[in-house]
Structures are given as structure tokens and as C-alpha cells.
RORODO-91185 format. One record per residue (C-alpha): residue in three letters; x, y, z. Coordinates in steps of 0.2 Angstrom, whole numbers, plus 2048, in hexadecimal, padded with zeros to 3 digits. Example, Ala and Ser with C-alpha at 12.3 -4.5 7.8 and 13.67 -1.06 7.14 Angstrom:
BEGIN
('Ala', (83E, 7EA, 827));
('Ser', (844, 7FB, 824));
end
This chain:
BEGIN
('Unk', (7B2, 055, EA1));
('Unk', (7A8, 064, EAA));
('Unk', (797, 05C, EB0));
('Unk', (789, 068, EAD));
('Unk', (77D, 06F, EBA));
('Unk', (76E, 077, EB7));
('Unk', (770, 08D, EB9));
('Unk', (760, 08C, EC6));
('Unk', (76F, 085, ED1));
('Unk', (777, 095, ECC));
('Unk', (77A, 0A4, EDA));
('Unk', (773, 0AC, EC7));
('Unk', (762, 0A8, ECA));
('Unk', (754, 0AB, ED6));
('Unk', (74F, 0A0, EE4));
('Unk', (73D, 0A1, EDF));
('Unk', (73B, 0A2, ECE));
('Unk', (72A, 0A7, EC2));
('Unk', (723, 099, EB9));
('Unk', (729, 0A0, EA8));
('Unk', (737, 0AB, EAD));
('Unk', (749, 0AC, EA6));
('Unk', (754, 09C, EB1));
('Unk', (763, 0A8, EB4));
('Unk', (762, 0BA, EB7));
('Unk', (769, 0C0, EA6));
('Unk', (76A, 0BA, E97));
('Unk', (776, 0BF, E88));
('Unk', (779, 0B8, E76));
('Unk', (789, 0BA, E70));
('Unk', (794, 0B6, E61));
('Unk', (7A5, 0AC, E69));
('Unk', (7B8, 0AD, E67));
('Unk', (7B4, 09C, E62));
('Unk', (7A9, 0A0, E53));
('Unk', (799, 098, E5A));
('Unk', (78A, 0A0, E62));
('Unk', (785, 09C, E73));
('Unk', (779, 0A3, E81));
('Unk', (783, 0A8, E90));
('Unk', (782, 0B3, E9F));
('Unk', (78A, 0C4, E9E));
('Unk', (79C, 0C8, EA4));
('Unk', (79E, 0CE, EB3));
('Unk', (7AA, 0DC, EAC));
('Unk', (7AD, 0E1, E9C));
('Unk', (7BA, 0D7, E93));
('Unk', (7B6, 0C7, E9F));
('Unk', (7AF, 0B9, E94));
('Unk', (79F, 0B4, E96));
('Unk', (79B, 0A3, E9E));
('Unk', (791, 097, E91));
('Unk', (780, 08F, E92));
('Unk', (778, 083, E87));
('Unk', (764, 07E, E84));
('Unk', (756, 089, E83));
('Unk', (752, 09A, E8D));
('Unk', (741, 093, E8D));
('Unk', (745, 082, E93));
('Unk', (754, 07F, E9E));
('Unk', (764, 088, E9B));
('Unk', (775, 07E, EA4));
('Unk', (784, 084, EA7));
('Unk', (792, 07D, E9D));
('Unk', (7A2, 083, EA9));
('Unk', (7A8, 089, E9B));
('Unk', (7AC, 09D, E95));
('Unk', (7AE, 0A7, E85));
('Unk', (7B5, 0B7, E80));
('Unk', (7A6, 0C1, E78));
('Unk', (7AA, 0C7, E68));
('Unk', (79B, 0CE, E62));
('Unk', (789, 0CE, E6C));
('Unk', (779, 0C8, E65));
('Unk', (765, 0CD, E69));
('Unk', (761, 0C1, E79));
('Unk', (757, 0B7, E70));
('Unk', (74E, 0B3, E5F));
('Unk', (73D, 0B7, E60));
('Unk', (72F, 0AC, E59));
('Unk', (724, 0B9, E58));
('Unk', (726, 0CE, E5A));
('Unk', (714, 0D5, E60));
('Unk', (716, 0E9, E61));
('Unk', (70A, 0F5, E6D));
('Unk', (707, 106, E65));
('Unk', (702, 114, E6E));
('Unk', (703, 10F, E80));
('Unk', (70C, 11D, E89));
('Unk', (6FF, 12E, E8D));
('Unk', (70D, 139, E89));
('Unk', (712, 132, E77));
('Unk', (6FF, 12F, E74));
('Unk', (6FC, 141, E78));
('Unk', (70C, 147, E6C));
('Unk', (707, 13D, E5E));
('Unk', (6F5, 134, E5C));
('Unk', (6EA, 13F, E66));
('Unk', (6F2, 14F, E59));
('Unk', (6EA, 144, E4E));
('Unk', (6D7, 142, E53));
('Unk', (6DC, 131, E58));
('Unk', (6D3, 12B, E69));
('Unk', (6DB, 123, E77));
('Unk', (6DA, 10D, E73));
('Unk', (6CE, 104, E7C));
('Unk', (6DA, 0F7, E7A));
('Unk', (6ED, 0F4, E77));
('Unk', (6F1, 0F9, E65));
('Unk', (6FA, 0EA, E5D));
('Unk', (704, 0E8, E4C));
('Unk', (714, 0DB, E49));
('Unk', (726, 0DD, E44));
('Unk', (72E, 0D0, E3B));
('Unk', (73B, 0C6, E43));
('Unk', (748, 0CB, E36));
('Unk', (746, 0DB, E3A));
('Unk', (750, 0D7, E4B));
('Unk', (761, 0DD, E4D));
('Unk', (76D, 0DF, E5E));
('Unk', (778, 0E8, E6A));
('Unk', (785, 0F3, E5F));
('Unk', (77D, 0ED, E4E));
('Unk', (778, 0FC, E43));
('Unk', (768, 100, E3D));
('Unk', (767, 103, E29));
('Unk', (75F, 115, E23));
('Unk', (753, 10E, E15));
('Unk', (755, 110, E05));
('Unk', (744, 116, E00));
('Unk', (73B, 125, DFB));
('Unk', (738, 130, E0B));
('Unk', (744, 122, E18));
('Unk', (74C, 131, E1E));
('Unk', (73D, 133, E2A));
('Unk', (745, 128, E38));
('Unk', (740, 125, E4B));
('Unk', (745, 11D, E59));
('Unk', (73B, 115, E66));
('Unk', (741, 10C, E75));
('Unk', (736, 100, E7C));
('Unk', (735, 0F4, E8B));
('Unk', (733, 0E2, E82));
('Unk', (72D, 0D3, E8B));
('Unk', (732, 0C2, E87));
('Unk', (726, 0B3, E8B));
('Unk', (72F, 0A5, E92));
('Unk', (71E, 098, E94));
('Unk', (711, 096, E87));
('Unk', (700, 09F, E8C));
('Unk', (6EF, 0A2, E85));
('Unk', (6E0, 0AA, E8D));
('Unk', (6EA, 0B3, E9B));
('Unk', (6E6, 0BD, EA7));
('Unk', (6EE, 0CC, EAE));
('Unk', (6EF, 0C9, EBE));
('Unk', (6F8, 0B7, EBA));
('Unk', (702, 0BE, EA9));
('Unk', (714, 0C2, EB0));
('Unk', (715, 0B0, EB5));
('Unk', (718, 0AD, EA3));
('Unk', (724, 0BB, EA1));
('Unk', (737, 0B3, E9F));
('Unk', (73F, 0C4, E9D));
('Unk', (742, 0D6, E99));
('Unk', (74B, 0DF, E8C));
('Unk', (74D, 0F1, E83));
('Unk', (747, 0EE, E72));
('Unk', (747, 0FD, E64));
('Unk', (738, 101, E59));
('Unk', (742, 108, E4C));
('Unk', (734, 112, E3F));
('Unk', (734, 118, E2F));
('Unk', (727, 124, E32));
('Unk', (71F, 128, E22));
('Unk', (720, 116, E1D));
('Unk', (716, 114, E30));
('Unk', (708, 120, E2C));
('Unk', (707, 11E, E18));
('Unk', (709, 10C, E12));
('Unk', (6F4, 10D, E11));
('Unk', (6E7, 106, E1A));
('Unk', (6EC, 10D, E2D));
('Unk', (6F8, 0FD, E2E));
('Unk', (70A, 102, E36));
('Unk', (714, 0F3, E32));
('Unk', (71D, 0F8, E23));
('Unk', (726, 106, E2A));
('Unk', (72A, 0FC, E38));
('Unk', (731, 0EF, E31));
('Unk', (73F, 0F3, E25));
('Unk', (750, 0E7, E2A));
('Unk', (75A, 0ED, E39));
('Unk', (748, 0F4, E40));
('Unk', (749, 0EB, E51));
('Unk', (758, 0EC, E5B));
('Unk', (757, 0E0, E6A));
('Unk', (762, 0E0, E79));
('Unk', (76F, 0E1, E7F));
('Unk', (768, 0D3, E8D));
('Unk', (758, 0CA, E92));
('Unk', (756, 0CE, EA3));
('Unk', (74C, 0C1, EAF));
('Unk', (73B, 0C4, EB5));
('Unk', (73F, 0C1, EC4));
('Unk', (749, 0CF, EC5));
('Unk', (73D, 0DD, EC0));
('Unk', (72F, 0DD, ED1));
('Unk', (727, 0EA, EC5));
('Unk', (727, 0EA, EB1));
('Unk', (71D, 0FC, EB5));
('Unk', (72A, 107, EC0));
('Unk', (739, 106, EB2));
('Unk', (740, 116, EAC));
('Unk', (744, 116, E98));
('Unk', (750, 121, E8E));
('Unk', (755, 122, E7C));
('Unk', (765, 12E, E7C));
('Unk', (76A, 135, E66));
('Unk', (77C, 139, E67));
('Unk', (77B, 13B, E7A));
('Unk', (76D, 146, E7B));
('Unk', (75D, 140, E85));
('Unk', (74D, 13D, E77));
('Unk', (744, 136, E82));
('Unk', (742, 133, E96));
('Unk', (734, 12B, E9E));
('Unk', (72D, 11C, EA7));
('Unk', (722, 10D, EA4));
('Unk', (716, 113, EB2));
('Unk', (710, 11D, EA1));
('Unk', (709, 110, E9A));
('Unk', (6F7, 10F, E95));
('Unk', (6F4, 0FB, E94));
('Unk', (700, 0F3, EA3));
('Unk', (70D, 0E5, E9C));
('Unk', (6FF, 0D9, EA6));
('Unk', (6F1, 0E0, E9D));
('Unk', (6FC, 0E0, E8C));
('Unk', (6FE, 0CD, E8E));
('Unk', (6ED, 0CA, E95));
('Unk', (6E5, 0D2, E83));
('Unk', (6F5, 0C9, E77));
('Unk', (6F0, 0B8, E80));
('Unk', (6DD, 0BC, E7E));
('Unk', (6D7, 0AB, E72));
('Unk', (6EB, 0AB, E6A));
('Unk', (6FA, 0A0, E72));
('Unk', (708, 0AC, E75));
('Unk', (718, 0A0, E72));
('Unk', (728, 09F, E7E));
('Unk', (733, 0AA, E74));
('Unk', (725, 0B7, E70));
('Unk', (72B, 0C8, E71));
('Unk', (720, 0D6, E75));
('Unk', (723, 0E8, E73));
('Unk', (71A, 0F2, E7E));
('Unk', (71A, 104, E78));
('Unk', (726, 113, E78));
('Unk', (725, 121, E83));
('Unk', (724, 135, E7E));
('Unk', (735, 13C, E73));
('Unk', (735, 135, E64));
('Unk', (738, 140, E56));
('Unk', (728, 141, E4C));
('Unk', (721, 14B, E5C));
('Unk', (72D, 159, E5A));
('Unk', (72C, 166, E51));
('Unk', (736, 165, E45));
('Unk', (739, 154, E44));
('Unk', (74C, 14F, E49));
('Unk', (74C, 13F, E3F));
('Unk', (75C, 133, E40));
('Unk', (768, 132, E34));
('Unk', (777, 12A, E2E));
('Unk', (786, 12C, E3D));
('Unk', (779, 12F, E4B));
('Unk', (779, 123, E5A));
('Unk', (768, 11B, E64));
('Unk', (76D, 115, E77));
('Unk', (75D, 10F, E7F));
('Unk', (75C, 10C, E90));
('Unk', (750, 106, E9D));
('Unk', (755, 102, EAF));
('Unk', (75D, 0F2, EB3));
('Unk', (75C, 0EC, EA0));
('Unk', (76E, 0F7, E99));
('Unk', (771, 0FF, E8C));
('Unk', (76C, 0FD, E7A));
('Unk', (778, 102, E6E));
('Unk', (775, 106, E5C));
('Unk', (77B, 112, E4C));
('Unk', (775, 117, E3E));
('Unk', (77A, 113, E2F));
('Unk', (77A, 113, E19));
('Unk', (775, 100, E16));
('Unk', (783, 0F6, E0E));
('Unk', (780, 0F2, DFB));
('Unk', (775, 0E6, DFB));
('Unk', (77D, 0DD, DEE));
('Unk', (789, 0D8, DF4));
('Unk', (780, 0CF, E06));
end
């Protein structure tokens, strides 16, 4: 019988750790040779198996001395709740919003995606079916995953609560963003396949600064967008500071914190996505996230 130790133990981890930051330094999800799904750390080289953990990524994590071939990777965790940030890079404000007659927020702009919009590393993203679907975006964005419960923050505490960092997706039907009435954006945003999460969750304690990260979004190998996080209008502090304001953010909350300039609505024409293109997302230290585009499957027969 292995006896279990706890992965703080683990050369994986930091020696200091933040009071809500990830126990191991990354984090995947993964479907197993064996059938099950299990929380792991990532292989060391590709075709290695991953070594298994069991509990909570938000709780404590133990090693199980125990591996698994991964046959199929999952998003890093299941969110309980997806808070988005619109409009937070100057650039993208200035390609899109500002064209608009739309002033610059006096406070992070916030909308949700559901948590069945979430899909991972690899999966495809479905072209809806739906009058004007062909208007598809891509938008890769830093997310931040609370590990410790918070409410009434403050920015200068706020990335103690932070367990990790991941590249998320804000895939966008854009004519269902801008004209699904009343100025709200959540329809277009939300369609199934809509948030890509992964491919690892990436500890706090391994990002000094959530604000000097370069992010990426490559369509078929070309470069969309290439920018950095010191972009951002409202900081990930200041973000968590105005979510926390009189609300309990939840360990597991993910929060999207904005996309950067590229995306295809500010070109001219558009070069929306379709079926056959490819989305690889990148932001330093995070990987790659990687996902087609495709025709949805029948839904009949799901």
C-alpha cells in the first residue's frame, strides 16, 4: 500500500506559499487510460504519464504515488462561477468601443458565461447554428482562479486569494454580442463550446506579476493578436478588489480578465473563424491552448 503525503512536501511546490494559491505548481485534469478522471501534475515529457492526485485544488491535493497514461485532457478545473472583464486593454478599447462613442469604464465592465459553456485543451469549438453565427471571434484572455473565499478585498491584499493562472478563451458570436437587445452581451458569449479553459492551472506562486505576461492567439499559425497584460486598464488586483466589493467570490471562481487588441471585429474586413480554422492561445508560462473549429455534431443524436 503507497502511504500518501501531502504535494506541499513536493519539490512541485513553493516553499512559501500564498494563502489561496494552487498547492503544486501545475495543475492538469485529465481523462485516464484507466477510464476515470483525475487531477494530476503534468508529465514531464510528452507520452510520460501523469502522476495522480486526489482531493480538492482548493483544499489539499496528495500525492497518490500512483501515475496514468493521459488519454485525453480536460479544463484544470470546473468553475463555480465564470465572471468576464470587457473592455480592459487601451488597444482593444480603442479598436472597438471608443469607434463607438463609448467612454472609457470608470469601473471593470462585468457580464458572466455559463459554466456549460466551458470546454478544454484540444476540444472543438461548435460554429452556431443560428441566423448571422458566422460572425466568430476569438479572444484570449488571462483567467484567474480563486483558491480562498473573499469578500470586501482590497487590491493591495487580492492576489493572496489567487490559486492560479490559466489561458481561457472568450469565444464570441459577435452579432449575438452586440444585438440580443438591451446593451447585454451574454448571449453571444455563451453558446456551448464558448470557453475554452486550459491547458493547466498554473500556481500563483509562480507568476511574481499577473501584469508583465505576453498574450497571443495564433488562426492557422498566423499571429491575431500580440500583446501584454501591462495593457490593462483595471489590474487583476484592482479586478478582484471591485468583484469582491459586497459579493463572496467562491474558491473555484474563475475570472476572465479582458482580451487584448486583434480580434477580428476590429479589422476591416472582418476575418471571422470558420469551420477547419485553428485558435492556439498563448500567454507566458501558462502553454498553449489549442482548439478547432468546427460544424456542431447533430444534436440529436448527443
Amino acid at each position: 500500500q503507497v502511504k500518501q503525503q501531502s504535494v506541499r512536501a513536493s519539490p512541485f511546490a513553493m516553499a512559501t506559499p500564498r494563502r489561496g494559491a494552487l498547492p503544486v505548481a501545475r495543475l492538469i485534469r485529465f481523462l485516464g487510460a484507466d477510464g476515470k478522471i483525475h487531477y494530476g501534475e503534468p508529465p514531464t515529457r510528452p507520452g510520460l504519464p501523469a502522476r495522480i492526485l486526489e482531493g480538492c485544488p482548493f483544499g489539499e491535493l496528495k500525492a497518490t504515488g500512483h501515475t496514468c497514461q493521459v488519454t485525453r485532457l480536460l479544463p484544470p478545473i470546473a468553475p463555480v462561477n465564470i465572471f468576464c472583464i470587457g473592455l480592459n486593454y487601451m488597444k482593444h478599447y480603442e479598436e472597438s468601443a471608443k469607434k463607438r462613442g463609448i467612454a472609457l469604464p470608470d469601473y471593470p465592465v462585468i457580464f458572466m458565461k455559463p459554466t456549460t459553456a466551458v470546454c478544454g485543451p484540444e476540444d472543438a469549438v461548435w460554429l452556431p447554428q443560428i441566423e448571422k453565427g458566422e460572425q466568430l471571434d476569438w479572444e484570449v484572455e488571462l483567467g484567474v482562479v480563486i483558491g480562498e473565499s473573499c469578500r470586501n478585498v482590497k487590491a493591495a491584499d487580492a492576489l493572496q486569494y489567487v490559486s492560479g493562472y490559466v489561458i481561457t478563451n472568450d469565444v464570441s458570436s459577435r452579432h449575438w454580442q452586440k444585438e440580443s437587445g438591451a446593451g447585454q452581451w451574454i448571449k453571444g458569449k455563451s453558446f456551448d463550446t464558448f470557453c475554452p479553459v486550459g491547458p493547466m492551472l498554473v500556481s500563483a506562486d509562480l507568476i511574481k506579476d499577473p501584469q508583465t505576461l505576453r498574450v497571443v492567439t495564433k488562426v492557422n499559425g498566423e499571429i491575431m493578436q500580440d500583446s501584454n497584460t501591462s495593457d490593462m486598464i483595471f489590474s487583476v488586483a484592482k479586478i478582484i478588489e471591485w468583484l469582491s466589493n459586497n459579493m463572496t467570490l467562491a474558491p473555484g471562481t474563475l475570472i476572465m480578465t479582458g482580451t487584448p487588441a486583434g480580434v477580428a471585429t476590429g479589422r476591416s474586413p472582418p476575418n471571422w473563424l470558420k469551420a477547419g480554422d485553428v485558435m492556439e492561445l498563448e500567454i507566458d508560462q501558462l502553454g498553449v491552448l489549442r482548439n478547432p473549429i468546427v460544424s456542431p455534431p447533430d444534436m440529436a443524436k448527443l
